[in-house]
C-alpha positions as CSV (number, residue, x, y, z in Angstrom):
1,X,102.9,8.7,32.2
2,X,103.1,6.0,29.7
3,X,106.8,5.4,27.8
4,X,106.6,4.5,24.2
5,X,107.8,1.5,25.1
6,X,105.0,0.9,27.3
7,X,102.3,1.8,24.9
8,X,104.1,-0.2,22.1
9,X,103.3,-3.3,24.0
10,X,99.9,-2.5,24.9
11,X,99.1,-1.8,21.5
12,X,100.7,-4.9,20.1
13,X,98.2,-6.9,22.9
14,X,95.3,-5.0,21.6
15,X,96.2,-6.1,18.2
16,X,96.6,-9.4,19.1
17,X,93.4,-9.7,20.9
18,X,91.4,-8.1,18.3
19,X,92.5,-10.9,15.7
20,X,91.8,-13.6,18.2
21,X,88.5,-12.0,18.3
22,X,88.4,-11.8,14.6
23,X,89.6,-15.7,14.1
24,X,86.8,-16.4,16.6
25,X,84.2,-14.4,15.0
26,X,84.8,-15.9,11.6
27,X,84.9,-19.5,13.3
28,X,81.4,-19.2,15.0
29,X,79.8,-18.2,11.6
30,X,80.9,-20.9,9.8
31,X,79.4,-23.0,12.2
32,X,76.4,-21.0,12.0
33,X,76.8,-21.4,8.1
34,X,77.2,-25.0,8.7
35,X,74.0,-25.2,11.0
36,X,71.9,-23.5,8.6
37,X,72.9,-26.0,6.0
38,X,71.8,-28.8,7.7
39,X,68.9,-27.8,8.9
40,X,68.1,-26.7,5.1
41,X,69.4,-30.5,4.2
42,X,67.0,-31.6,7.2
43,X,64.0,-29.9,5.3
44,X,64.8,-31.4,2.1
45,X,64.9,-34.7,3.5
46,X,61.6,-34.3,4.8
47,X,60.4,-32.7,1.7
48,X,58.5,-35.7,0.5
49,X,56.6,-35.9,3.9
50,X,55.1,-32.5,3.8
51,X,54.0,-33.1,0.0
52,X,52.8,-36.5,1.0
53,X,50.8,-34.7,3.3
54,X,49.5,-31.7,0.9
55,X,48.5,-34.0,-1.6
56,X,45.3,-34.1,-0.5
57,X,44.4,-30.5,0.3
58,X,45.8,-29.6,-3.4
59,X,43.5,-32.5,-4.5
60,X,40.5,-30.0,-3.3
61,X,42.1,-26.9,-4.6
62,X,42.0,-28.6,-8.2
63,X,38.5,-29.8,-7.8
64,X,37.5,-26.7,-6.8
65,X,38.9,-24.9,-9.9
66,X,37.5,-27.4,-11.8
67,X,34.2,-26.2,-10.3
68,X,34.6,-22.7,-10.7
69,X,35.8,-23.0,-14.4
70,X,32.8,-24.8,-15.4
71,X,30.4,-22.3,-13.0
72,X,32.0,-19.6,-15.3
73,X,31.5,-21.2,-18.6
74,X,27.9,-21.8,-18.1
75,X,27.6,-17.9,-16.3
76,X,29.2,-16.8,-19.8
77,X,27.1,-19.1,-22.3
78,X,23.6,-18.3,-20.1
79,X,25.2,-14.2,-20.7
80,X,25.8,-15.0,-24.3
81,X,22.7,-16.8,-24.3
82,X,20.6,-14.0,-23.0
83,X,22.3,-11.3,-24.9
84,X,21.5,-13.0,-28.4
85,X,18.0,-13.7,-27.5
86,X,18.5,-17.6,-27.8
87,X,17.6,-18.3,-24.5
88,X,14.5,-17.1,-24.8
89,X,11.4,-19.1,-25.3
């Protein structure tokens, strides 16, 4: 059988250990914090690369826009065109 003495011990050891535990929990994530922000500085350093290299690819997006504006414009003025009988010859 356990005295009160005894268990007071092995309670004040439990307590002990569980705020080491705590002290190393709360240690591991702030290096976990401190990771994640350099790898998030890491990506903003090579920020410029990656647009460096999208540049081109959003170059073809915009012509492409460009192209699908002006295909609209004429679908709508050959529409307009056709519904006003002006096109017709």
């Amino acid at each position: 059988m356990t005295t009160l003495k005894e268990y007071k011990a092995h309670r004040k050891e439990l307590k002990a250990q569980i705020k080491e535990v705590k002290a190393t929990l709360k240690r591991l994530e702030q290096e976990l914090e401190a990771e994640r922000q350099d790898m998030q500085h890491e990506e903003v350093d090579h920020l410029d690369e990656y647009l460096d290299k999208a540049e081109p690819h959003l170059v073809d997006v915009k012509k492409l826009g460009i192209s699908a504006i002006e295909d609209f414009k004429k679908s709508v003025s050959n529409l307009v065109s056709s519904i006003t009988g002006s096109g017709k010859k």
